[in-house]
C-alpha positions in Angstrom: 12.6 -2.6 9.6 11.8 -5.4 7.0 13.1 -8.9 7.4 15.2 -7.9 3.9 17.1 -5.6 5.7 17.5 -7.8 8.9 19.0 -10.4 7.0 22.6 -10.9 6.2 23.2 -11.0 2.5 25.2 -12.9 0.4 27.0 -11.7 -2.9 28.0 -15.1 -4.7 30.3 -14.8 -8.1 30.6 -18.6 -9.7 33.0 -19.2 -12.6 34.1 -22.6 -14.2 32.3 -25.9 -15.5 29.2 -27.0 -14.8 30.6 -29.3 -11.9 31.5 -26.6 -10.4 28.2 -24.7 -10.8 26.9 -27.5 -9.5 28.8 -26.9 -6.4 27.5 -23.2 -6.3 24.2 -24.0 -6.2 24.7 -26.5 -3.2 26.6 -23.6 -1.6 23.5 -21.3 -2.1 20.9 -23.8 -1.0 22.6 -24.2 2.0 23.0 -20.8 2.5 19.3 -20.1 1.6 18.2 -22.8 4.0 19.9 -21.2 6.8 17.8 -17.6 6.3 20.5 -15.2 4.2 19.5 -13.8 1.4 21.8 -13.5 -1.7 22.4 -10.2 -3.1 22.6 -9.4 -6.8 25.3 -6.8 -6.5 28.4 -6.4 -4.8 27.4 -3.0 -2.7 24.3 -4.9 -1.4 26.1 -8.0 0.5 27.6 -8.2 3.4 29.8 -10.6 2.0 31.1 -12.3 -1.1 32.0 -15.7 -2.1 34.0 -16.7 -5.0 33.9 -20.1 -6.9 37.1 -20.3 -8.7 38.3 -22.2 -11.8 42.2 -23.1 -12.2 42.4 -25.7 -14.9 44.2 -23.9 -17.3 45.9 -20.4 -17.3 43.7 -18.5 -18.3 41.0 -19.7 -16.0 43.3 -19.0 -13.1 43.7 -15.4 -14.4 39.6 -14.9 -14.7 39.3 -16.1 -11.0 42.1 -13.9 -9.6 40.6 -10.9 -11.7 37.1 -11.9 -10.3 38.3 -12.2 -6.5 40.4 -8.9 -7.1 37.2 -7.3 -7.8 34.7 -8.6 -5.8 37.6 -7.2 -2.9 37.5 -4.0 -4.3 33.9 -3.5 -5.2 32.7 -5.2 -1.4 35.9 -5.8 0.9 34.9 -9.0 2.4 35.9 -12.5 0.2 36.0 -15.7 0.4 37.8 -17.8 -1.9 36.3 -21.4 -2.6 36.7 -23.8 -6.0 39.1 -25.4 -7.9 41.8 -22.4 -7.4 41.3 -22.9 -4.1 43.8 -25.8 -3.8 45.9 -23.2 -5.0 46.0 -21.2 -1.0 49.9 -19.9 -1.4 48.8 -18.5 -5.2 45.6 -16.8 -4.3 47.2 -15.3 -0.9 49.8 -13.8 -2.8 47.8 -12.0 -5.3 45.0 -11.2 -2.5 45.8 -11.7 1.0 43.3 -10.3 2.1 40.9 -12.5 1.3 38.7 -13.8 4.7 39.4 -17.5 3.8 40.0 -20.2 1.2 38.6 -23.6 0.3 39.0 -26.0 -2.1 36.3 -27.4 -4.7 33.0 -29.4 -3.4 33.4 -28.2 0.3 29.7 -26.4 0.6 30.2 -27.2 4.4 33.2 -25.8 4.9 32.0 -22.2 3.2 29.6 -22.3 5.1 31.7 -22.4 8.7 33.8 -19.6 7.6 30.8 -17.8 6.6 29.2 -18.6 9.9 32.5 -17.0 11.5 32.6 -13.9 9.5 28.7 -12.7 9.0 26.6 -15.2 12.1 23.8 -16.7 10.6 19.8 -15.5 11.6 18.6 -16.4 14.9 15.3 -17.9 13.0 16.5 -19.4 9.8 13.1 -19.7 7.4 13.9 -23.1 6.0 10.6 -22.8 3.8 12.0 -20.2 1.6 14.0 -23.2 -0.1 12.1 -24.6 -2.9 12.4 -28.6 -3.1 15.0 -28.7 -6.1 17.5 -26.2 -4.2 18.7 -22.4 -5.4 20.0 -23.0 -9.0 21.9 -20.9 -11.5 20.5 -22.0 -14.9 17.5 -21.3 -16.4 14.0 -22.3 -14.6 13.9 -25.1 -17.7 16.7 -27.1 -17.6 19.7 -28.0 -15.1 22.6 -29.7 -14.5 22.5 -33.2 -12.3 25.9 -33.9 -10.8 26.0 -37.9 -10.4 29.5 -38.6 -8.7 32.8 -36.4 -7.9 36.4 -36.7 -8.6 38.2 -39.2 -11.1 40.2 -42.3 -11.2 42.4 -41.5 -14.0 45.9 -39.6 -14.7 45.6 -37.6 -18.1 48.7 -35.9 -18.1 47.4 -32.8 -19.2 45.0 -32.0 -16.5 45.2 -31.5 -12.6 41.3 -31.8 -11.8 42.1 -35.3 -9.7 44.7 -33.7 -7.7 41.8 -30.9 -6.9 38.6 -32.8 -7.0 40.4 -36.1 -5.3 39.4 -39.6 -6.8 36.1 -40.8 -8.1 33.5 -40.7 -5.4 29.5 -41.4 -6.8 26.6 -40.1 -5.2 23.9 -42.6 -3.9 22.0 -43.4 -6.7 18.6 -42.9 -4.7 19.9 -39.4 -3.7 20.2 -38.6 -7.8 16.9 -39.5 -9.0 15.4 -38.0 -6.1 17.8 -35.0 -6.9 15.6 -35.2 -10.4 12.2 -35.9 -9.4 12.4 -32.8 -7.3 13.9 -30.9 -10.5 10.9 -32.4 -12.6 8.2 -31.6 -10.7 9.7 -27.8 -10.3 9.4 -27.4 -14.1 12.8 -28.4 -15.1 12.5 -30.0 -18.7 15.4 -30.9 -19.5 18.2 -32.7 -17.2 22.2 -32.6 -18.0 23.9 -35.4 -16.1 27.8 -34.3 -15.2 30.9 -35.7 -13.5 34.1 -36.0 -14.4 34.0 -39.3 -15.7 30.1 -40.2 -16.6 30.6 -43.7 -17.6 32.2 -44.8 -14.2 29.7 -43.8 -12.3 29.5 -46.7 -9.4 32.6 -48.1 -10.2 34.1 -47.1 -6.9 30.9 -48.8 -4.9 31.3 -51.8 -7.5 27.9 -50.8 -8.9 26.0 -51.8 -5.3 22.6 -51.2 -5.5 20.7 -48.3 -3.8 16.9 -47.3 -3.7 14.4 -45.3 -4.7 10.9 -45.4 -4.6 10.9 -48.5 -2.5 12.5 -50.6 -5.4 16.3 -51.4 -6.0 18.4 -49.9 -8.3 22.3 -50.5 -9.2 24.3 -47.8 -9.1 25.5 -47.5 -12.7 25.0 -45.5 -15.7 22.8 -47.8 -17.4 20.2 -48.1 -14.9 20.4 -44.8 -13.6 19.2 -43.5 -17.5 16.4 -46.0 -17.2 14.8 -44.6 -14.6 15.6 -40.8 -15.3 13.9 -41.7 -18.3 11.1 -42.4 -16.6 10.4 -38.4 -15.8 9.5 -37.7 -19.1 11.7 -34.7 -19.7 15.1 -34.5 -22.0 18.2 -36.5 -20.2 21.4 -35.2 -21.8 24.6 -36.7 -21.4 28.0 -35.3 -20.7 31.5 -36.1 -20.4 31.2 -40.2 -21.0 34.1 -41.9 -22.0 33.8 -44.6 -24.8 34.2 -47.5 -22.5 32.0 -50.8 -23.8 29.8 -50.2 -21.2 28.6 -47.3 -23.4 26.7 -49.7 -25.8 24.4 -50.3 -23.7 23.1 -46.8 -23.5 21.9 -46.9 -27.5 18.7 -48.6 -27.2 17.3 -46.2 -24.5 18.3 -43.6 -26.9 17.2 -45.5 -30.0 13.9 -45.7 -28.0 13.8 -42.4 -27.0 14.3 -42.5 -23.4 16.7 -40.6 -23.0 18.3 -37.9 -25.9 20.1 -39.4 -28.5 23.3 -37.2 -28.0 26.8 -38.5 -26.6 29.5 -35.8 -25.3 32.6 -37.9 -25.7 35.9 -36.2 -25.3 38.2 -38.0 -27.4 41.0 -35.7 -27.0 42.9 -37.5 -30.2 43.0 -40.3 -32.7 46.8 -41.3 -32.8 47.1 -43.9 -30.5 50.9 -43.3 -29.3 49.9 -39.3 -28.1 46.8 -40.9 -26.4 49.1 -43.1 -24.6 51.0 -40.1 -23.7 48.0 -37.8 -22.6 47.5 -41.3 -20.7 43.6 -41.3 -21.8 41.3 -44.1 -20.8 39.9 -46.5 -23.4 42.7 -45.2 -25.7 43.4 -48.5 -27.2 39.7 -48.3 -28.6 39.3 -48.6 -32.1 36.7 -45.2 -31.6 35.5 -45.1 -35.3 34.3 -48.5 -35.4 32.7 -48.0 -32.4 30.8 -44.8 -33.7 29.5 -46.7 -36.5 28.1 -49.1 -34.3 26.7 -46.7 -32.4 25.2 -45.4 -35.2 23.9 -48.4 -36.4 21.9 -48.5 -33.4 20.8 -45.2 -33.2 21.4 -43.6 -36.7 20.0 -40.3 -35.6 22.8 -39.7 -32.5 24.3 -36.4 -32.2 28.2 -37.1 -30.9 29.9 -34.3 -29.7 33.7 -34.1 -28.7 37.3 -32.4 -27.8 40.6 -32.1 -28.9 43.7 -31.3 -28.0 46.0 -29.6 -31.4 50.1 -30.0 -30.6 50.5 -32.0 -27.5 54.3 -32.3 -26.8 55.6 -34.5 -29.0 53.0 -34.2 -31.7 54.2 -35.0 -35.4 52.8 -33.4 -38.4 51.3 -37.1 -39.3 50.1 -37.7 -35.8 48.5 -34.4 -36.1 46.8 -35.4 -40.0 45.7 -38.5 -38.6 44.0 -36.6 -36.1 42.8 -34.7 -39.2 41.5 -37.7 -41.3 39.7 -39.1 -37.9 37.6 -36.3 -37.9 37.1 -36.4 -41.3 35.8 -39.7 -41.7 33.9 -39.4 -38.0 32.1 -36.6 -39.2 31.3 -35.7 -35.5 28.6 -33.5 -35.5 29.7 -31.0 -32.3 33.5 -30.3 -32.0 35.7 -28.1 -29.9 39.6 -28.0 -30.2 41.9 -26.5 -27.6 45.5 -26.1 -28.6 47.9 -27.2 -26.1 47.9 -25.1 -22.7 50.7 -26.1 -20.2 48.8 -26.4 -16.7 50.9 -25.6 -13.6 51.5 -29.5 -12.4 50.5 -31.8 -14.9 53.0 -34.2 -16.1 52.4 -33.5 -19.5 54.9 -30.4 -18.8 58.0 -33.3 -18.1 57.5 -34.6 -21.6 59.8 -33.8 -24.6 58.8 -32.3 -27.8 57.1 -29.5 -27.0 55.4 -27.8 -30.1 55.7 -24.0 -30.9 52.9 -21.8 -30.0 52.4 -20.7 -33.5 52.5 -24.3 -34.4 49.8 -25.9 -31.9 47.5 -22.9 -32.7 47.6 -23.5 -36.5 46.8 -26.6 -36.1 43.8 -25.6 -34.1 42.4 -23.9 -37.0 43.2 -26.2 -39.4 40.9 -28.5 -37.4 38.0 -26.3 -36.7 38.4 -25.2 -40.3 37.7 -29.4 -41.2 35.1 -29.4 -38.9 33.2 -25.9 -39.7 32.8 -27.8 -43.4 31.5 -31.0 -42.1 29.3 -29.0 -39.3 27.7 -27.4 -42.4 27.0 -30.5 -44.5 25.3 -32.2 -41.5 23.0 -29.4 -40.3 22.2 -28.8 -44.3 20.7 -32.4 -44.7 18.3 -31.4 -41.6 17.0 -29.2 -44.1 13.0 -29.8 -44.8 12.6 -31.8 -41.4 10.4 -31.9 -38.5 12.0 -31.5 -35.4 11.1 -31.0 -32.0 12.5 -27.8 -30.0 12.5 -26.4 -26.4 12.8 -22.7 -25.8 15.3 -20.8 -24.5 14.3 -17.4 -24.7 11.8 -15.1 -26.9 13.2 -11.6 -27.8 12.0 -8.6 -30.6 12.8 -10.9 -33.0 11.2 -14.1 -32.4 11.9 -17.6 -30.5 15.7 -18.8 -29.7 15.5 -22.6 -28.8 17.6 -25.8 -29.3 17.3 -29.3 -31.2 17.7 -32.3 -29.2 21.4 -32.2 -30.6 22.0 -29.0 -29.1 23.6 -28.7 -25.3 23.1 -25.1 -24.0 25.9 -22.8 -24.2 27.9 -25.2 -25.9 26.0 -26.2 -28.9 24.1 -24.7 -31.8 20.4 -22.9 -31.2 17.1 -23.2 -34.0 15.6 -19.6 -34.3 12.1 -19.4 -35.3 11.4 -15.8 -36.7 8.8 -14.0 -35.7 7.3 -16.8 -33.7 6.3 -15.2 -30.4 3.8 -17.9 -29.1 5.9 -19.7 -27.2 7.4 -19.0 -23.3 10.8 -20.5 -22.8 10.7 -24.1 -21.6 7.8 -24.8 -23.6 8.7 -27.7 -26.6 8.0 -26.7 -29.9 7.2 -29.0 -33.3 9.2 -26.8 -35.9 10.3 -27.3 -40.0 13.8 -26.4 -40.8 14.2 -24.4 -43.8 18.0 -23.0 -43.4 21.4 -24.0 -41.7 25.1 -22.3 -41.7 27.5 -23.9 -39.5 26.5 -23.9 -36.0 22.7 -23.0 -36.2 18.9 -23.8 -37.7 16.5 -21.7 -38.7 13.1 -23.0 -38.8 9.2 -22.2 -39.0 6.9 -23.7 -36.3 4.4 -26.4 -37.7 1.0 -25.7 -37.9 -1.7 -28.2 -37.5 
């Protein structure tokens, strides 16, 4: 009998952000590093765990449809994830579920899947590679720097699931990259809930790595994953002060010149009601001056159309912020009650028809300005990295394009190129969301 079919296997179905993707592939490593094996289909595990998302509705319904059928395809489930503070909601729909966790609790899984399938006698830690089991592509990865949030948006329940900010040890991180690096990864997307706090809870103490001290804040952190040589993305800052100090490593070209900074809205008296930090910023003159540092910065952002209490004028201003922002990446959500946040109390609540006109009539704004900004990239060298090469030719992305989330560059029948390679390419077309370019030749 072969040491496959010794082995107990793991089915593993992860759903949500990438914090929470994050948390699957610590799951998995740990799992890995004990000796099972993780199976690529349902009939081929012994067992299955789920990693739930419950931020908004519809989120909660995709991860009671996934544990649903992961019970009826395989039997045995256990529940894990955001959901998963959620025990009386997914009992009800599934009680038959082998147990339940909340969200970052890789240790926990693991007991309850040590009491329902025993782990090997001989565990073969070697199997795990350096940088862990992960879930993206060999060429790029997320790098969770810290858990939780301080704050109290009253549109969201992720504190009361993922508790209050707590960061990672900053020499734990960049080793957490170096290891990521050396396997091949080229291109590094630092998460959290709140990016631009990280080490506020340790009042920025400083750590070490490589035998030299380093504070525990965002600043320094981006110096020295800088250091690795590969893209550093960044995700999910808030437009604290602190932030200008970030533009000369980008303006220098240490780290990507690309902000993802949700705004959530521009009228000041709804951002005091969604309870936002920073939302006494003046944002637009602090984009110019980013830009004035760093005119070539990609800033991405959301929104949130009909919050209760929204005017029509609120809303325009809203409107004319973006249009005089010209943000180059922008998602808009209209307003989703979430079971439990405050934002549910307040008065005024907005028609559905209502909040999701006003949706379009913002992605309609931005799906203009979107198109005037990648047109002027038209005629320019840019460097690309691969994603993938199909019967076509070579998908890839700019440095102002986040995978999944942003726009791709395709380079027709270009087949030279293996995905995570960089490529030098001309861009000779653009609609709204994508490039289409030629590779350079020498």
């Amino acid at each position: 009998m072969s040491i496959r079919e010794k082995t107990p296997n793991i089915g593993f179905v992860s759903l949500g952000c990438p914090k929470a993707l994050v948390d699957s592939e610590q799951i998995l490593t740990k799992l890995r590093a004990e000796g099972y094996m993780i199976s690529p289909s349902y009939e081929g595990a012994d067992l299955v765990v789920v990693n739930t998302c419950g931020f908004i509705d519809s989120a909660v319904e995709e991860s009671l449809d996934a544990i649903g059928e992961a019970l009826a395809e395989n039997g045995k489930v256990i529940v894990t994830g955001c959901l998963g503070v959620k025990d009386d909601m997914i009992r009800a729909a599934h009680p038959q579920v082998l147990a339940i966790t909340g969200p970052h609790a890789a240790d926990e899984v693991l007991r309850h899947v040590h009491a329902h399938l025993p782990q090997p006698h001989d565990p073969y830690t070697s199997l795990v590679p350096p940088q862990g089991i992960k879930l993206t592509p060999q060429h790029f990865a997320y790098l969770k720097i810290s858990e939780g949030c301080n704050h109290s948006c009253t549109f969201c329940i992720i504190p009361s699931m993922r508790g209050p900010l707590v960061s990672r040890p900053i020499g734990d991180v960049l080793q957490e990259a170096k290891n990521l690096a050396e396997a091949g990864v080229r291109e590094l997307l630092v998460i959290s809930q709140d990016t631009s706090a990280f080490g506020v809870d340790v009042k920025y103490r400083t750590g070490f790595y490589g035998g030299r001290p380093v504070k525990t804040r965002l600043k320094e952190l981006c110096e020295a994953l800088g250091e690795f040589g590969i893209w550093v993305r960044l995700h999910y800052v808030y437009p604290y002060p602190s932030v200008d100090d970030l533009l000369p490593l980008m303006a220098e070209g240490k780290i990507l010149p690309y902000l993802d900074v949700p705004f959530q809205h521009a009228n000041r008296r709804i951002l005091k009601a969604m309870k936002r930090p920073a939302s006494s910023e003046d944002n637009l003159e602090r984009i110019k001056a980013w830009r004035a540092v760093c005119p070539d910065i990609t800033l991405r952002s959301t929104f949130i159309a009909g919050f209760p209490g929204e005017t029509e004028a609120e809303f325009e201003e809203l409107l004319e912020f973006i249009a005089e922002a010209r943000l180059d990446r922008v998602g808009c959500f209209a307003y989703s009650p979430v079971d439990g946040a405050a934002a549910n109390a307040l008065p005024g609540a907005v028609p559905d028809e209502v909040r999701e006109d006003r949706r379009r009539r913002l992605m309609e704004l931005q799906e203009d300005i979107s198109a005037d900004l990648l047109a002027a990239k038209i005629g320019r060298e840019i460097d690309v990295l691969v994603d993938a090469v199909d019967e076509e030719g070579t998908i890839a992305r700019s440095s102002a394009d986040a995978p999944e989330i942003d726009g791709l560059v395709f380079i027709d029948d270009f087949f030279g190129a293996e995905a995570g390679d960089f490529v030098r390419v001309r861009v000779l077309d653009a609609d709204e969301h994508d490039l289409y370019a030629e590779v350079v030749t020498e």
